[in-house]
N, C-alpha and C positions, 0 to 999 in steps of 0.2 A: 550141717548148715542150720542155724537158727533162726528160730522163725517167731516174725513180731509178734506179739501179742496182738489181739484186734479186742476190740469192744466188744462186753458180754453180752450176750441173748437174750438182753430182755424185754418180755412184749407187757403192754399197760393193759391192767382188767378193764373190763367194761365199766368200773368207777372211776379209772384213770389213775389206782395205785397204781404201781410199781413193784414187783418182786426184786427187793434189793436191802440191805442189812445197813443202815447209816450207822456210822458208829458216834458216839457221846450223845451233843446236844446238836446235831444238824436235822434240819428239815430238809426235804426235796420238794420246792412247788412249782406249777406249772401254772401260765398266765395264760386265762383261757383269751382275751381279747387282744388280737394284735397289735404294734403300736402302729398308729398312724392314724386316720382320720377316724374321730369323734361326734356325738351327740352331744347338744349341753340338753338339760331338766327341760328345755321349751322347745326341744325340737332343732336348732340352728347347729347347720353343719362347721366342726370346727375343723380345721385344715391340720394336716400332721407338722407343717410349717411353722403356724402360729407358736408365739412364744410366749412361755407361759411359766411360771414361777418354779421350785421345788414343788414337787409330787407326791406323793406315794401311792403305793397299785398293792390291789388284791389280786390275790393268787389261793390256788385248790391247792391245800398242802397233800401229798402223794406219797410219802413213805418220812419217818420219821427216828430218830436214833434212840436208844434206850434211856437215853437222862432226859429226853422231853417230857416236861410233865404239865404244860397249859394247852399244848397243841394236840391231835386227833387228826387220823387219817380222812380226808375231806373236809376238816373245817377250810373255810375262808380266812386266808391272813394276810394283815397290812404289814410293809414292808416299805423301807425306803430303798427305788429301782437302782440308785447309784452304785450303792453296797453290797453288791451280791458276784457268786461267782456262776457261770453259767457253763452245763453241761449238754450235751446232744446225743439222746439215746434213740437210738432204730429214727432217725432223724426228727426227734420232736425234741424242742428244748424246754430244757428245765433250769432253774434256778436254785443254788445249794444257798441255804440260810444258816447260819446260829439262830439258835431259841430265843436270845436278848436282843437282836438286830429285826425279832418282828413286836410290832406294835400295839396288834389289837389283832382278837380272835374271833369273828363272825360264824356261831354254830348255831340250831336248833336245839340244842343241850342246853346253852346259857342265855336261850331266853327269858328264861322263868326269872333270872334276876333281875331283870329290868331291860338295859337297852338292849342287848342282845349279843353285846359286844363286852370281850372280857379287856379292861383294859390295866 
């Protein structure tokens, strides 16, 4: 009798990596705020309803494949939400990226250059 494969074991460190091997140029991030109702800069509640142009969202990059070479395990990275494929490990989701499909890299490393942000 054969038996399915099930989804591997793995639990998220207290940074929110992931013990998991990406292979090439994929990232693994995970979006800490869920979608749905927002804040704007002044405080006014926005509705998950409200409609609202193209986006993009920051995400904690969590595990990272050997040919990444602009991204680090917990930078902050911009990402357009359309484009991405989504996975559900020990039920938290994540989203698998390419390297060229993110935008801009928000770390404490590349602040010294200026904005802070590697674009």
């Amino acid at each position: 009798m054969a038996q399915t494969p099930s989804a591997p074991d793995l639990i998220p460190a207290a940074d929110g990596s992931v013990p998991i091997k990406l292979l090439h140029d994929r990232v693994l991030v995970r979006i800490d705020a869920p979608d749905g109702e927002r804040r704007s800069g002044g405080g006014i509640l926005i509705p998950a309803t409200a409609a609202v142009g193209k986006r993009l969202a920051w995400a904690q990059a969590v595990a990272i494949g050997p040919l990444v070479r602009g991204v680090q395990v917990g930078d902050q990275v911009l990402f357009e939400p359309e484009e991405r494929s989504e996975v559900e490990i020990r039920g938290v989701p994540y989203i698998l990226l390419r390297e060229r499909d993110i935008h801009a890299v928000a770390a404490s490393r590349v602040a010294e250059d200026g904005t802070g942000l590697y674009l």
